[in-house]
C-alpha positions in Angstrom: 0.0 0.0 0.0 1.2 3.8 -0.2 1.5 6.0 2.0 -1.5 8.1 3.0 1.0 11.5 3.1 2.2 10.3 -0.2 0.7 12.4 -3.1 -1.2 11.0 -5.3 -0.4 11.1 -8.8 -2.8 13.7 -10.9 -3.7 10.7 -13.2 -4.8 8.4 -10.5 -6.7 12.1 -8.8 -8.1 12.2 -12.1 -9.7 8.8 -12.1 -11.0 8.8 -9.0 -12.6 11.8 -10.1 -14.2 10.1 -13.0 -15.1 7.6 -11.3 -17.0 9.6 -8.7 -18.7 11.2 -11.7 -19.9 8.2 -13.4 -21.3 7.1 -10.0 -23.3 10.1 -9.6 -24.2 10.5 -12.7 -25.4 6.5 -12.5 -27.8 7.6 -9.4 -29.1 10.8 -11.3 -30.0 8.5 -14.8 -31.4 5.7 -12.3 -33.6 8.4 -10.8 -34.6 9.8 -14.1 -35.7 6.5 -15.3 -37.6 6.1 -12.1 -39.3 9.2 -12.5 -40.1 9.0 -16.2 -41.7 5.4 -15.5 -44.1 6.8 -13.1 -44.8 10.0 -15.6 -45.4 7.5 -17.9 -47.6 5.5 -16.2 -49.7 8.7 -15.3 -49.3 9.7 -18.8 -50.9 6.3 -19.9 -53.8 6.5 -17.2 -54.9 10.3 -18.5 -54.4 9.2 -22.1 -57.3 6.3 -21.4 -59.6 8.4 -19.1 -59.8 11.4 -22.0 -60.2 8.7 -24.8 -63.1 6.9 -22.3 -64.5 10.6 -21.9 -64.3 11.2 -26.0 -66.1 7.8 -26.5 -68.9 7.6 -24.7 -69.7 11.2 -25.6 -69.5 10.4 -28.9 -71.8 7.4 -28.7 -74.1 8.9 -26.6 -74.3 11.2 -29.5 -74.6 8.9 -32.1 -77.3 6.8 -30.0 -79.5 9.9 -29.8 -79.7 10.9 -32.8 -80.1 7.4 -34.6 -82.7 6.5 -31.5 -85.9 6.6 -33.1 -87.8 7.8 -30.0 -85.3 10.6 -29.3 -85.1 11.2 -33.0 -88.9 11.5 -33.0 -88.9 13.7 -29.9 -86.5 16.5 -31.3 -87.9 16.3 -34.9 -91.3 17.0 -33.0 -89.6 19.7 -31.0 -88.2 21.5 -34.2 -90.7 21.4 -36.3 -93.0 22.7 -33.2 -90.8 25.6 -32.9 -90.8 26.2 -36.9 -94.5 26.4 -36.7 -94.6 28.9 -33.7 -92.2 30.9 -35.6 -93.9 31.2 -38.9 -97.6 30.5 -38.3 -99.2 32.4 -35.8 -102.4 30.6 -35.6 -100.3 27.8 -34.6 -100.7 28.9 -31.3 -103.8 30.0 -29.7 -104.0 33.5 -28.4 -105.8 34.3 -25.2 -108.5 37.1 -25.8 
């Protein structure tokens, strides 16, 4: 072994130095990777909640207007209002 008062060589300070590095910058990409598994995982979760959310809308949608009942209803509804609007004898006015 050397002695402890003995210098060190720069080369040898040098790789120690390096090697301290590597190790910490081993621990910080271990961390990252960590931390990006978890962000995706959230990611992953939002992604299928919003696409859930953007489904069902869109077949609720789709169910009411191809529905035949609710299609009946808001044809019956329109036209209503069309006649109200253009026709005033539509509605009965109270004298």
């Amino acid at each position: 072994m050397s002695d402890p008062n003995q210098k060190q060589s720069p080369l040898c300070l040098l790789v120690q130095q390096l090697q301290q590095e590597l190790q910490n910058q081993h621990v910080e990409i271990q961390s990252l990777w960590s931390n990006l598994d978890a962000l995706h995982i959230v990611v992953q979760i939002l992604i299928q909640i919003v696409v859930q959310i953007v489904v069902q809308t869109v077949f609720q949608t789709v169910i009411q207007c191809y529905d035949p009942t609710q299609r009946a209803v808001l044809l019956h509804m329109s036209n209503q209002w069309e006649r109200t609007k253009t026709d005033k004898r539509a509605v009965p006015h109270p004298h």
